[in-house]
mmCIF entry with sequence, helices, sheets and N, C-alpha, C, O atoms, coordinates in Angstrom:
data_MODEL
# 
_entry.id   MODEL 
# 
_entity.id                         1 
_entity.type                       polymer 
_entity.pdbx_number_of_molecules   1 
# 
_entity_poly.entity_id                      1 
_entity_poly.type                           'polypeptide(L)' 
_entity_poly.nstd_linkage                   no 
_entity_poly.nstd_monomer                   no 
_entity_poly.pdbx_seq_one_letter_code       
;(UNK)(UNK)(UNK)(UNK)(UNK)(UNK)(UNK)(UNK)(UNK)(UNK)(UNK)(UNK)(UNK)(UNK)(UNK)(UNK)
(UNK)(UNK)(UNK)(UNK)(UNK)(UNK)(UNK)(UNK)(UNK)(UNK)(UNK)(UNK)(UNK)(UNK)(UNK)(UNK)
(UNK)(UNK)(UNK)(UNK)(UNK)(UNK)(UNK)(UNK)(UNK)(UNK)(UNK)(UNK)(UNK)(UNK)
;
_entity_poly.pdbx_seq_one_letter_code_can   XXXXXXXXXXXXXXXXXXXXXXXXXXXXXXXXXXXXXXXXXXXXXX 
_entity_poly.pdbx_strand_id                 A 
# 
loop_
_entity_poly_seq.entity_id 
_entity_poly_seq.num 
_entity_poly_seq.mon_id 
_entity_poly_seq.hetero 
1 1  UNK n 
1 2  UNK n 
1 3  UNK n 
1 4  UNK n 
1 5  UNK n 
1 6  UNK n 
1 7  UNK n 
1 8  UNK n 
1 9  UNK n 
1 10 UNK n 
1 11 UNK n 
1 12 UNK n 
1 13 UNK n 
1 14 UNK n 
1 15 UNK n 
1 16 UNK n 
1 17 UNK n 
1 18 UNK n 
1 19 UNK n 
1 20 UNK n 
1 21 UNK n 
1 22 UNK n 
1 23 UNK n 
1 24 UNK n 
1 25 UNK n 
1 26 UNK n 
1 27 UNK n 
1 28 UNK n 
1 29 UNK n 
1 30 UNK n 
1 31 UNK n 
1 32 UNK n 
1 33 UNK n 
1 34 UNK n 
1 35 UNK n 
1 36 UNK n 
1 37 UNK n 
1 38 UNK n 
1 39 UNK n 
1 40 UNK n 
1 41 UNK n 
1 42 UNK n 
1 43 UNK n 
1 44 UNK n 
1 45 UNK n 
1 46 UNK n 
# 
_struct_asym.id          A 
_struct_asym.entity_id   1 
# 
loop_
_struct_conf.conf_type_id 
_struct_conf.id 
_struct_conf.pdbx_PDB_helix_id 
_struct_conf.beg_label_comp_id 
_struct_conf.beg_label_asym_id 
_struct_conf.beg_label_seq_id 
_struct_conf.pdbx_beg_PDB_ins_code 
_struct_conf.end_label_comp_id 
_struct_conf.end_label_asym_id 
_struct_conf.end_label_seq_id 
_struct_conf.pdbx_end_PDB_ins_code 
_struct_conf.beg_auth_comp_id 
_struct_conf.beg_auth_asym_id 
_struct_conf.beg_auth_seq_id 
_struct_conf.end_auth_comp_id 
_struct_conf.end_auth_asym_id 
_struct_conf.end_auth_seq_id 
_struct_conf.pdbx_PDB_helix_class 
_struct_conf.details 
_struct_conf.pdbx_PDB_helix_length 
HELX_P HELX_P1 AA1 UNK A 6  ? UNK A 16 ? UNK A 6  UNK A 16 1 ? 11 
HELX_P HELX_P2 AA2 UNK A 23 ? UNK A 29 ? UNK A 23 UNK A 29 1 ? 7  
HELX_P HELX_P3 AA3 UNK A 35 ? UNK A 44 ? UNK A 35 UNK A 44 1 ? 10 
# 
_struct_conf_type.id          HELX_P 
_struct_conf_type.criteria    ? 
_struct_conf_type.reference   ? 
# 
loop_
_atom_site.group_PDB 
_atom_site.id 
_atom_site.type_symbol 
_atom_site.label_atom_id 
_atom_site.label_alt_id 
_atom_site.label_comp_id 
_atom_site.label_asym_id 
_atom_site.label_entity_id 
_atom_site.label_seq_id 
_atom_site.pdbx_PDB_ins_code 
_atom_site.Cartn_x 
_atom_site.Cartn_y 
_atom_site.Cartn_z 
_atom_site.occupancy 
_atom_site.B_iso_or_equiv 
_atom_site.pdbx_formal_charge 
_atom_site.auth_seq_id 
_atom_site.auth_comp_id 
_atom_site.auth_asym_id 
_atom_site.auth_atom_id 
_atom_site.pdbx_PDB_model_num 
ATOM 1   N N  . UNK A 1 1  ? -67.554 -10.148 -1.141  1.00 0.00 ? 1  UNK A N  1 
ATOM 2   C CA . UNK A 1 1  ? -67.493 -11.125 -2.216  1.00 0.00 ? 1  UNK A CA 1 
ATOM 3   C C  . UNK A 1 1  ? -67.512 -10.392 -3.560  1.00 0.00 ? 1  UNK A C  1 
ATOM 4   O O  . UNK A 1 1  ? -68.333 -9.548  -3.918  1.00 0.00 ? 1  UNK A O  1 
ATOM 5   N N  . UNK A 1 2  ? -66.794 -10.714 -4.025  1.00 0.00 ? 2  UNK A N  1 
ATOM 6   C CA . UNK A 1 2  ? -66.427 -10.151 -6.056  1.00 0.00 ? 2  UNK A CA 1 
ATOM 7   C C  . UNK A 1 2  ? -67.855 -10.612 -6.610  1.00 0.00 ? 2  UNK A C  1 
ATOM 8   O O  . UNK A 1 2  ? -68.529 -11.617 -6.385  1.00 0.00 ? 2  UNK A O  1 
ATOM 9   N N  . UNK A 1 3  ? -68.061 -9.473  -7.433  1.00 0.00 ? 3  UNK A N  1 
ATOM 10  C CA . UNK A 1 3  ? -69.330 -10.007 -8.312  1.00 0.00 ? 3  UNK A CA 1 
ATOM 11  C C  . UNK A 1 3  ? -68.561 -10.344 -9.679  1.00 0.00 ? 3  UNK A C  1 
ATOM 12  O O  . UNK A 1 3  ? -67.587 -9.613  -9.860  1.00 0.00 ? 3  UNK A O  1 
ATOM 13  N N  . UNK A 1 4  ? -68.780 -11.234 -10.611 1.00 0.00 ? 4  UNK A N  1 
ATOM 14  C CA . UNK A 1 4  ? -68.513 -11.512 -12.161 1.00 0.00 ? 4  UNK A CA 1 
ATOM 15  C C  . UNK A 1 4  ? -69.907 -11.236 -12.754 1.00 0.00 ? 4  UNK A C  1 
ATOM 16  O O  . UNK A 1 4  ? -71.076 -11.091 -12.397 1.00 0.00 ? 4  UNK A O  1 
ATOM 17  N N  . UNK A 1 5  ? -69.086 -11.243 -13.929 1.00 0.00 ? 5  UNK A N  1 
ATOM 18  C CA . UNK A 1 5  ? -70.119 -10.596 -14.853 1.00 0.00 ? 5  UNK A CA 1 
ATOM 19  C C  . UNK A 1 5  ? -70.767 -12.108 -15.658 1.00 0.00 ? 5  UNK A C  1 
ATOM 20  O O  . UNK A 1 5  ? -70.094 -13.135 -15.562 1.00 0.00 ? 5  UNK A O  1 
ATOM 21  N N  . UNK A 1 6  ? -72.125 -12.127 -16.448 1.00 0.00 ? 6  UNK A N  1 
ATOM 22  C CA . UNK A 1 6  ? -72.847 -13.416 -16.593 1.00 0.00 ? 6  UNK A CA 1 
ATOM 23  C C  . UNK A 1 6  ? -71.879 -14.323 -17.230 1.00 0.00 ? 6  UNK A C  1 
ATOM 24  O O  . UNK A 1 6  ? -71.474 -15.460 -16.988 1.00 0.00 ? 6  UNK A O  1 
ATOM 25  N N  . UNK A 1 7  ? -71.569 -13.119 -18.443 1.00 0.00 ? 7  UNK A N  1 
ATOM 26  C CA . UNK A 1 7  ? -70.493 -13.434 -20.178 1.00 0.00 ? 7  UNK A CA 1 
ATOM 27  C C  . UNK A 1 7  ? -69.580 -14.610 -19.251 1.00 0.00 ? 7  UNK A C  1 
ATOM 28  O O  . UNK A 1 7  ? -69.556 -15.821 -19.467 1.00 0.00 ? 7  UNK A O  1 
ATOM 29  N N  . UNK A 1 8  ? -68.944 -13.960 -18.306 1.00 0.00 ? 8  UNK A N  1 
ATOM 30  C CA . UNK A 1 8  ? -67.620 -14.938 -17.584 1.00 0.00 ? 8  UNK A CA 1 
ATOM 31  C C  . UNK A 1 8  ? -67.835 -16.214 -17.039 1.00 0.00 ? 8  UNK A C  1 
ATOM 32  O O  . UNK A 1 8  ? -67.224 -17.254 -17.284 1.00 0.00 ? 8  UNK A O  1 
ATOM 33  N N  . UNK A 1 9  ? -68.631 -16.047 -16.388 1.00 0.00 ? 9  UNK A N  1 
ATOM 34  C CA . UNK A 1 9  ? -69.480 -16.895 -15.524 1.00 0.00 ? 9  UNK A CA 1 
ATOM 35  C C  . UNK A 1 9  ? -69.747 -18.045 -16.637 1.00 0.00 ? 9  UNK A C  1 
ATOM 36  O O  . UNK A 1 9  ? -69.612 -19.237 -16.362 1.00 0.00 ? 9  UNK A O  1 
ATOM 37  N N  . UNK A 1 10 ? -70.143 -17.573 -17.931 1.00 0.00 ? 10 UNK A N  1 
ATOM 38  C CA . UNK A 1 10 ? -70.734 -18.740 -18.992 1.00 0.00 ? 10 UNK A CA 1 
ATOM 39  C C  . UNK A 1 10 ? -69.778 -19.272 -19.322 1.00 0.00 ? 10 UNK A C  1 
ATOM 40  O O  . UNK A 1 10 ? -69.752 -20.456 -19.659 1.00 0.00 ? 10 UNK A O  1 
ATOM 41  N N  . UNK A 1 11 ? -68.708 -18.447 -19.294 1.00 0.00 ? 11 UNK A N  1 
ATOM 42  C CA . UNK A 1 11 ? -67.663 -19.173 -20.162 1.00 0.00 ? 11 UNK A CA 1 
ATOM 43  C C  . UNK A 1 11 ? -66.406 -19.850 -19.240 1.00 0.00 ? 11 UNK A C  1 
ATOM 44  O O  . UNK A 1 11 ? -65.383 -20.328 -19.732 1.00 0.00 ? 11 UNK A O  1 
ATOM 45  N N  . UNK A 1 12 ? -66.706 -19.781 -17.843 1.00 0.00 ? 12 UNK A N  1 
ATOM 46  C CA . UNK A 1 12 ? -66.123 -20.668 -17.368 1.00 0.00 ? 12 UNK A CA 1 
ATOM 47  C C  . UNK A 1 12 ? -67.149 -21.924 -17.272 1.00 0.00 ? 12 UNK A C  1 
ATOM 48  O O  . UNK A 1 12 ? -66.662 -23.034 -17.482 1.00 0.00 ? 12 UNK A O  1 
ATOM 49  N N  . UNK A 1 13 ? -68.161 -21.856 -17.052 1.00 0.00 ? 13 UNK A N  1 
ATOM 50  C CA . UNK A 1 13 ? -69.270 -22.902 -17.270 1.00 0.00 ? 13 UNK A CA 1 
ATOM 51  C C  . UNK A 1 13 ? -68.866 -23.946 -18.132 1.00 0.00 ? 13 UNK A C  1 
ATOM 52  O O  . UNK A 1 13 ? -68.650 -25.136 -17.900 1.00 0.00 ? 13 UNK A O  1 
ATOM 53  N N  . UNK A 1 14 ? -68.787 -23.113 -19.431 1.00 0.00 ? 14 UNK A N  1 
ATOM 54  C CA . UNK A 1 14 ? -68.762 -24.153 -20.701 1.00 0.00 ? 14 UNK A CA 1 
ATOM 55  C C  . UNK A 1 14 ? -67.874 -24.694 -20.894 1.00 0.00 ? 14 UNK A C  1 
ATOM 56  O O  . UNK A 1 14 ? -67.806 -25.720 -21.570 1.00 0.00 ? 14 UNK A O  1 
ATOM 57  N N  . UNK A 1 15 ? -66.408 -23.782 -20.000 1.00 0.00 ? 15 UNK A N  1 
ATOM 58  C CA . UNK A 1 15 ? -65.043 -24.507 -20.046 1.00 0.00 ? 15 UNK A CA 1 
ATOM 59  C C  . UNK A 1 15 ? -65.125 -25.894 -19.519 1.00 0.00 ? 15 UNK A C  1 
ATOM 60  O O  . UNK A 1 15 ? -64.494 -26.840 -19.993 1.00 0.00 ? 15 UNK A O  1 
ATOM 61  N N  . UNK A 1 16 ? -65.820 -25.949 -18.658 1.00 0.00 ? 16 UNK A N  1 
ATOM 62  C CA . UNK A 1 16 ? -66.018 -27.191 -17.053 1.00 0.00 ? 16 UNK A CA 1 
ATOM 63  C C  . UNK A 1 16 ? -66.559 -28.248 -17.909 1.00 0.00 ? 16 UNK A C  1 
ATOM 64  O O  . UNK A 1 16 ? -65.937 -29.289 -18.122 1.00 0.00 ? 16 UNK A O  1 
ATOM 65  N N  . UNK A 1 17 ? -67.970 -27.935 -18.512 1.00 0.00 ? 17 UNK A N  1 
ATOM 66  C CA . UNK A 1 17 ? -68.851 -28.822 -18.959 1.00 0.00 ? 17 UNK A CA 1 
ATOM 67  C C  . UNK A 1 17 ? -68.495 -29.260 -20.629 1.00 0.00 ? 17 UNK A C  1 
ATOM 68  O O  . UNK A 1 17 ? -69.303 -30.017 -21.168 1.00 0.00 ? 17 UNK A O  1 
ATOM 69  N N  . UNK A 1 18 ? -67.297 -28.785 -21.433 1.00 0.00 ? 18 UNK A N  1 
ATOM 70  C CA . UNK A 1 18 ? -66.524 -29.258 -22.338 1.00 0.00 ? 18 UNK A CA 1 
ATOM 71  C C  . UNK A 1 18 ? -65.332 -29.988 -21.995 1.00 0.00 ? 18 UNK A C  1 
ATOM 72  O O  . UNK A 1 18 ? -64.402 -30.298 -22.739 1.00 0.00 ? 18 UNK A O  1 
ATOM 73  N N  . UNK A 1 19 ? -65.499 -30.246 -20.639 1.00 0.00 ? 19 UNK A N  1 
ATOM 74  C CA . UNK A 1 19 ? -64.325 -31.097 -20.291 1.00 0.00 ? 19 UNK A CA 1 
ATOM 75  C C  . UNK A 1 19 ? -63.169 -30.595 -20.707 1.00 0.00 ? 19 UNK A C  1 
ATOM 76  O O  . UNK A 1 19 ? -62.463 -31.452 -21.239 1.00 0.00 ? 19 UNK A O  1 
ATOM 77  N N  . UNK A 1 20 ? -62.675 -29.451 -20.662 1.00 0.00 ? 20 UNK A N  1 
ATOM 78  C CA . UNK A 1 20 ? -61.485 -28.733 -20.627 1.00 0.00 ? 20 UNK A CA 1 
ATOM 79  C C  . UNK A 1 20 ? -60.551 -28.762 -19.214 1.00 0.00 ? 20 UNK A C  1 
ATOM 80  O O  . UNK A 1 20 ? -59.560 -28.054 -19.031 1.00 0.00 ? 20 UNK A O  1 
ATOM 81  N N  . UNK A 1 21 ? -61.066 -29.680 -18.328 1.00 0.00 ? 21 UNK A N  1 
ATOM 82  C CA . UNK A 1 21 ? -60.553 -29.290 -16.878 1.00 0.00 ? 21 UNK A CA 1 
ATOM 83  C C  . UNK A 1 21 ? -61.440 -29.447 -15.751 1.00 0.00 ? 21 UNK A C  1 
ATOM 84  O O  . UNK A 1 21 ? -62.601 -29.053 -15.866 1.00 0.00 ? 21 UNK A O  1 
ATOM 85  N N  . UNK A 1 22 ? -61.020 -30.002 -14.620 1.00 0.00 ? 22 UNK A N  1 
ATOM 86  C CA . UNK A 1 22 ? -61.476 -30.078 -13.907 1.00 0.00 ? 22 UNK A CA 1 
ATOM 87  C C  . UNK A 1 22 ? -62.103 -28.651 -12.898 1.00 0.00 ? 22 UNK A C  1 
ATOM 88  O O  . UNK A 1 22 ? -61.939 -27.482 -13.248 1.00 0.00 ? 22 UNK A O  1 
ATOM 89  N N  . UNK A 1 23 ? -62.688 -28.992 -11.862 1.00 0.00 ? 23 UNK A N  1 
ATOM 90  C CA . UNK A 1 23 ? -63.110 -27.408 -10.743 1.00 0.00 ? 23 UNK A CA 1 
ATOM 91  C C  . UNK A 1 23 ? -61.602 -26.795 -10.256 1.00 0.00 ? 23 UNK A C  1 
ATOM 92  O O  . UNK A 1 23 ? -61.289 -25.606 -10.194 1.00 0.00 ? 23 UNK A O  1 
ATOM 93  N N  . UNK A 1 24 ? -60.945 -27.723 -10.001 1.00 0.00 ? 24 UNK A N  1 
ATOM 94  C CA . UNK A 1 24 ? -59.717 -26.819 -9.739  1.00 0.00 ? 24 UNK A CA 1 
ATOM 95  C C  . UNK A 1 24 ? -58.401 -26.463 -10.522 1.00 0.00 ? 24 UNK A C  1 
ATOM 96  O O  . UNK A 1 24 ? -57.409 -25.860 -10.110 1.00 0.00 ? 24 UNK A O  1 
ATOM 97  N N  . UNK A 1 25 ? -58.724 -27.136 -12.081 1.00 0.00 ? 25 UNK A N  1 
ATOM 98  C CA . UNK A 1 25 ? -57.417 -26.837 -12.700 1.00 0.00 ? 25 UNK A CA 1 
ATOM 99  C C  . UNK A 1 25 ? -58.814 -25.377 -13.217 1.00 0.00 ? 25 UNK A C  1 
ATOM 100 O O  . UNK A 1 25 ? -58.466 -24.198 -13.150 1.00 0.00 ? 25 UNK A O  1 
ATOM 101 N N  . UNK A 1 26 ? -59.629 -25.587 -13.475 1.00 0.00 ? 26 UNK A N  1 
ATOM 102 C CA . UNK A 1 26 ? -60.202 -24.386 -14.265 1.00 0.00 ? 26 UNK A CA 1 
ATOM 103 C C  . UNK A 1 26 ? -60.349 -22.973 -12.903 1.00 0.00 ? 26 UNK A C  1 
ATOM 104 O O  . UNK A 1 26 ? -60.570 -21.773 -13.068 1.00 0.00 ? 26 UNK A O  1 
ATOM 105 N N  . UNK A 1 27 ? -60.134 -23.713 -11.697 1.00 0.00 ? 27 UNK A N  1 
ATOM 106 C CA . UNK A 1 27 ? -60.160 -21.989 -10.719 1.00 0.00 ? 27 UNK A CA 1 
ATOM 107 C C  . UNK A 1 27 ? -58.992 -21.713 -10.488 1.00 0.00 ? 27 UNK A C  1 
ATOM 108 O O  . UNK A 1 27 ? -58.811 -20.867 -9.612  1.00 0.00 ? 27 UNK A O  1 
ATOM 109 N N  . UNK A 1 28 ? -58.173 -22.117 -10.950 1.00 0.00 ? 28 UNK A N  1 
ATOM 110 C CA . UNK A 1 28 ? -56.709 -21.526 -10.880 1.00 0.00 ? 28 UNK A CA 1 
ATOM 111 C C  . UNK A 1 28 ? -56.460 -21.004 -12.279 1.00 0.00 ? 28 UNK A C  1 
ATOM 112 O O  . UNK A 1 28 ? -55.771 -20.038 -12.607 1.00 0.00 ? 28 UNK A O  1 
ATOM 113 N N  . UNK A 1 29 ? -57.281 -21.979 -13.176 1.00 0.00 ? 29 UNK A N  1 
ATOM 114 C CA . UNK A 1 29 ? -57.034 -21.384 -14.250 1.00 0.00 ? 29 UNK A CA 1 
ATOM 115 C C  . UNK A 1 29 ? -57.806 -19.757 -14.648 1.00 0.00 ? 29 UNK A C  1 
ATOM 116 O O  . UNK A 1 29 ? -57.350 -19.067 -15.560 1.00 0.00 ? 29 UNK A O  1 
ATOM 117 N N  . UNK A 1 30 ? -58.479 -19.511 -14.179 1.00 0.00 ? 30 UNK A N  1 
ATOM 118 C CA . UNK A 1 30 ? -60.031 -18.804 -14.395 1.00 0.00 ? 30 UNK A CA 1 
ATOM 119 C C  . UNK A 1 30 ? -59.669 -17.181 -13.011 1.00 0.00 ? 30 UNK A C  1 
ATOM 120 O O  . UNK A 1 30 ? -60.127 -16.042 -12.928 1.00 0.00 ? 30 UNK A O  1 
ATOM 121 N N  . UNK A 1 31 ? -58.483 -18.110 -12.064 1.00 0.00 ? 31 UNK A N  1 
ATOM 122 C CA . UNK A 1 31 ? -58.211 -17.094 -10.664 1.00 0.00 ? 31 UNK A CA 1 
ATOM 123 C C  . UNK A 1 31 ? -60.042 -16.953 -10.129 1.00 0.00 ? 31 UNK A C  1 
ATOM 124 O O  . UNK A 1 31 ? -60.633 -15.915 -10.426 1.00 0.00 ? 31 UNK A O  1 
ATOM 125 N N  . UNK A 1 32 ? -60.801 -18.083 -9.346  1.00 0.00 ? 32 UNK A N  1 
ATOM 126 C CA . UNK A 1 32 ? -62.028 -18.036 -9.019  1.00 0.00 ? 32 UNK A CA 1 
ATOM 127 C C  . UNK A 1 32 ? -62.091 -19.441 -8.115  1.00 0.00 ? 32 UNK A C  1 
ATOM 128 O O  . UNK A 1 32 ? -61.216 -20.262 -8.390  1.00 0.00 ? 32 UNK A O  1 
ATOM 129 N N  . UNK A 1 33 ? -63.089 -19.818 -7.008  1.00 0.00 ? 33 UNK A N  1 
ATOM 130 C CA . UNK A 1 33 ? -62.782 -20.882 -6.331  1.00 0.00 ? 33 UNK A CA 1 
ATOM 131 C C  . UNK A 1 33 ? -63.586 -21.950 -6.710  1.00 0.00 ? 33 UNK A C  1 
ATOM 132 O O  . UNK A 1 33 ? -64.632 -21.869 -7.354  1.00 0.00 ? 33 UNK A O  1 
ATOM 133 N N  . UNK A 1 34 ? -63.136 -22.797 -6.349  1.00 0.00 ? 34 UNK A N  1 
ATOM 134 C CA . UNK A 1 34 ? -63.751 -24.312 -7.195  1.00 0.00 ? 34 UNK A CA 1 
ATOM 135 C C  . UNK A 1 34 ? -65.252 -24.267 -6.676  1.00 0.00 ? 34 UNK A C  1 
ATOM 136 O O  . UNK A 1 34 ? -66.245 -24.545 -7.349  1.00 0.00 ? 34 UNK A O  1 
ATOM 137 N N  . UNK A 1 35 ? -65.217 -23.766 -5.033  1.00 0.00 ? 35 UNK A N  1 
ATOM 138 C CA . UNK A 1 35 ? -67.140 -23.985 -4.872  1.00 0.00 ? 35 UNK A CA 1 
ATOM 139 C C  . UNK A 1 35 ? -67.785 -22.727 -5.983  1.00 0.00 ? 35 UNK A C  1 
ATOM 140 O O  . UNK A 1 35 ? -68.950 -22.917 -6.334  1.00 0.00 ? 35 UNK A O  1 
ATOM 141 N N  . UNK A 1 36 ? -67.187 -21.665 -6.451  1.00 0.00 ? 36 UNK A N  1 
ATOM 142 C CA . UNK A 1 36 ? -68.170 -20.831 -7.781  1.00 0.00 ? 36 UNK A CA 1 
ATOM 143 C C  . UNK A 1 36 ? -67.830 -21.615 -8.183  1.00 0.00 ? 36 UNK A C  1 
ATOM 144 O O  . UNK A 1 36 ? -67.001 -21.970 -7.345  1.00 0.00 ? 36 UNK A O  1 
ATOM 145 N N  . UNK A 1 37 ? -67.789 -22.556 -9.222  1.00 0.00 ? 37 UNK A N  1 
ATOM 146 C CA . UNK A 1 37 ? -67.650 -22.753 -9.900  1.00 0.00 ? 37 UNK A CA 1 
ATOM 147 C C  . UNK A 1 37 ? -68.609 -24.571 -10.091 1.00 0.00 ? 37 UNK A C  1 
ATOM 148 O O  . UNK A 1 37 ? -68.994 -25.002 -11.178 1.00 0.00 ? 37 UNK A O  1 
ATOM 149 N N  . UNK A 1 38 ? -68.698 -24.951 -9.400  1.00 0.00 ? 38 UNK A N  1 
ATOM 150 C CA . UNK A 1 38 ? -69.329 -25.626 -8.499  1.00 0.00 ? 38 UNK A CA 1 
ATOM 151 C C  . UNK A 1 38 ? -71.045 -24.922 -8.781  1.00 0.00 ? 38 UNK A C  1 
ATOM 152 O O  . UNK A 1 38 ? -72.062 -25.037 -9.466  1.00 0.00 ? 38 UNK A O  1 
ATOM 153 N N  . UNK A 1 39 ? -70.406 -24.152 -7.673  1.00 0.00 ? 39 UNK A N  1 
ATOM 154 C CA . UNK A 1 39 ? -72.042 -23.451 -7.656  1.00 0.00 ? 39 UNK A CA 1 
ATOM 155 C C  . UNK A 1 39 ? -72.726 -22.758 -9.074  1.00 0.00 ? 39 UNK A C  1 
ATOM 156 O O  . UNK A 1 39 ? -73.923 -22.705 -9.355  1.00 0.00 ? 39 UNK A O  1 
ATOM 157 N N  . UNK A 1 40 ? -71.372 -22.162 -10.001 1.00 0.00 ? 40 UNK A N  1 
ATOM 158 C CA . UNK A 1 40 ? -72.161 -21.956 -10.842 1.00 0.00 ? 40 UNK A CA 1 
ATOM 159 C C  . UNK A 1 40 ? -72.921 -22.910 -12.112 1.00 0.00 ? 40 UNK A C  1 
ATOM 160 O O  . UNK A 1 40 ? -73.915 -22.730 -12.815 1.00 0.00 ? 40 UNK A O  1 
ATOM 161 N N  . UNK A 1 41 ? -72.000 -23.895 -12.010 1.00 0.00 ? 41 UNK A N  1 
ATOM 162 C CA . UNK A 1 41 ? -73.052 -25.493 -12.661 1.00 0.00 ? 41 UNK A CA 1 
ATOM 163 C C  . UNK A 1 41 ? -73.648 -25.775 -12.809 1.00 0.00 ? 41 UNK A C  1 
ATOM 164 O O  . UNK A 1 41 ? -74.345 -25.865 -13.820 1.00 0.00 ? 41 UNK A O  1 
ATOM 165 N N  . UNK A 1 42 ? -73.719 -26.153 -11.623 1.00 0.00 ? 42 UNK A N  1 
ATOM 166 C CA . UNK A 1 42 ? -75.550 -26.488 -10.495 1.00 0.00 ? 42 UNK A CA 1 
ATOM 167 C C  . UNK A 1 42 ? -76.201 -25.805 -10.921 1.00 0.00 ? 42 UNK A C  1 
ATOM 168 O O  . UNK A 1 42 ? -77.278 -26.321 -11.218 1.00 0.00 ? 42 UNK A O  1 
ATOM 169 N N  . UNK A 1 43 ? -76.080 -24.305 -11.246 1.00 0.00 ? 43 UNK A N  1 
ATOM 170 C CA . UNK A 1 43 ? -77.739 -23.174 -11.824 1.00 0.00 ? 43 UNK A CA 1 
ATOM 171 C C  . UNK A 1 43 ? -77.433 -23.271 -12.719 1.00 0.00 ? 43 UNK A C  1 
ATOM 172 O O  . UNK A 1 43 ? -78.475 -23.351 -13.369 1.00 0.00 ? 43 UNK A O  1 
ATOM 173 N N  . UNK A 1 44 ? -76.564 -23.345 -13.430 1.00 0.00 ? 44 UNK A N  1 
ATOM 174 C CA . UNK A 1 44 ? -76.403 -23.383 -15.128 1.00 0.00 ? 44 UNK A CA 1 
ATOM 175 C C  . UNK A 1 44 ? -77.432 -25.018 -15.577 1.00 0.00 ? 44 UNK A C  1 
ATOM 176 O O  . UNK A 1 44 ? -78.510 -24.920 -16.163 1.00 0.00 ? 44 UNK A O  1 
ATOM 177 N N  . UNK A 1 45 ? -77.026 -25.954 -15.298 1.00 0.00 ? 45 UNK A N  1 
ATOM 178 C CA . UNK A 1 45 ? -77.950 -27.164 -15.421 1.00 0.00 ? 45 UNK A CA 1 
ATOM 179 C C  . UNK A 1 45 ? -78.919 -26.816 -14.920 1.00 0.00 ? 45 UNK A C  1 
ATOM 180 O O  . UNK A 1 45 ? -78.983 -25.930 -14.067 1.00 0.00 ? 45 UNK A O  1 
ATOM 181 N N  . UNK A 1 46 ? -80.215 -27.709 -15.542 1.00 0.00 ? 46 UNK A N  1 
ATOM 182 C CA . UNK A 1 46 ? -81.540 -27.370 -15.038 1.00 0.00 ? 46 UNK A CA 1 
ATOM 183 C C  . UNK A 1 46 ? -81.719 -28.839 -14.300 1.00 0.00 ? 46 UNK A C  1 
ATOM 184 O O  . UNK A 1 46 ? -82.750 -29.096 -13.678 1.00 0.00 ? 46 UNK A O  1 
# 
């Protein structure tokens, strides 16, 4: 499994949660799969 770095990780976060796109226009957009992205949410929200 690929590790990303936090910086990326945030800033696909903030892409998601600014409503820029959904989990799968942003993991195609981002080249990453909709469950990271998913998963990274979920820990990003408290």
């Amino acid at each position: 499994m690929r590790k990303y770095e936090t910086e990326f990780k945030l800033k696909v976060v903030k892409s998601f949660l600014n409503g820029d796109g959904g989990a799968k226009l942003l993991a195609r957009q981002w080249s990453v799969t909709e469950e990271q992205i998913r998963t990274w949410v979920r820990h990003y929200r408290p």
